[in-house]
C-alpha positions in Angstrom: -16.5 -8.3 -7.5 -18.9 -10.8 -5.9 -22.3 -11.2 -6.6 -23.0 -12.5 -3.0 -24.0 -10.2 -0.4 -22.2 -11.3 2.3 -19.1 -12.0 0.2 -19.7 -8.3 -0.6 -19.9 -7.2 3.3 -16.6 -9.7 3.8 -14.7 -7.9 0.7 -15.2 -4.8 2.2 -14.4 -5.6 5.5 -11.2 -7.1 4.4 -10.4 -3.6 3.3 -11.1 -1.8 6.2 -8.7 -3.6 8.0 -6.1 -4.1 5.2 -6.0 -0.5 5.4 -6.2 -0.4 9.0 -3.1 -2.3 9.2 -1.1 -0.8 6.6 -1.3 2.5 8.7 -0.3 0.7 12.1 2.5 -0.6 10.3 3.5 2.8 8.9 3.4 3.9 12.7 5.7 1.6 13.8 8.4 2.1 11.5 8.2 6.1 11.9 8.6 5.6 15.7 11.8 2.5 15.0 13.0 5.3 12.7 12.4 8.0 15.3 14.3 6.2 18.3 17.3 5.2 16.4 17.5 8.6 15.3 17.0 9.5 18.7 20.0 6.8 19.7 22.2 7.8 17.0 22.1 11.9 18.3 23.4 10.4 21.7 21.1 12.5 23.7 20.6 9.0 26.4 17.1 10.5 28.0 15.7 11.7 24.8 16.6 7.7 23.7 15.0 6.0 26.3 11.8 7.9 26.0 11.7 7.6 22.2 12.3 3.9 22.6 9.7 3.4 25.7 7.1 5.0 22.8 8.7 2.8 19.8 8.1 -0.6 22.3 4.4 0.6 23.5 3.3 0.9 19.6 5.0 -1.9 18.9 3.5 -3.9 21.9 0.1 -2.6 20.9 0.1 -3.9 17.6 1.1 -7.4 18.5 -1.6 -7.2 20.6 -3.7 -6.7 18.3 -2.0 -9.2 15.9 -1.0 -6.7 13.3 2.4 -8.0 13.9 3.3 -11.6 15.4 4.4 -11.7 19.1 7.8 -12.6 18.4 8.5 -9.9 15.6 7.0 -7.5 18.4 9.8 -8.6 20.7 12.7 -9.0 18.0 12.0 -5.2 17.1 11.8 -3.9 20.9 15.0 -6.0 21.3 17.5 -4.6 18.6 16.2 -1.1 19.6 17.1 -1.8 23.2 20.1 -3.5 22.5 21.5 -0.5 20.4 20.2 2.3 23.2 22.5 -0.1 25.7 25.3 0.3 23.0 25.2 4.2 22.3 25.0 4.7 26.3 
């Protein structure tokens, strides 16, 4: 632990958001998981919206640079791609 205070204030803060993005994270791969679930039952409206949700979190997150910009669109394009398939 650091002796400085604002090394202290920076440690902290680096936790906050480590934790901050480990649970955006987590949300992104429960609604992946959720819409190629979805995909995989075959019901085709139920897919679309569950992938319209799965790209707005992950959208939202590259945004916010929890994720890069190009993993954002990588993830919203394989889930597309296999709602196009199952269809």
């Amino acid at each position: 632990m650091p002796n400085i205070k604002s090394m202290i204030k920076d440690v902290k803060k680096s936790r906050e958001r480590r934790e901050r993005n480990v649970a955006e994270k987590s949300k992104i791969k429960t609604f992946v998981k959720k819409a190629n679930t979805t995909i995989a039952s075959g019901d085709a409206a139920a897919a679309q919206k569950a992938v319209s949700e799965a790209a707005s979190v992950v959208d939202k997150a590259a945004e916010k640079g929890i994720i890069h910009k190009n993993a954002a669109a990588r993830r919203k394009s394989r889930l597309m791609r296999a709602a196009d398939k199952a269809k």
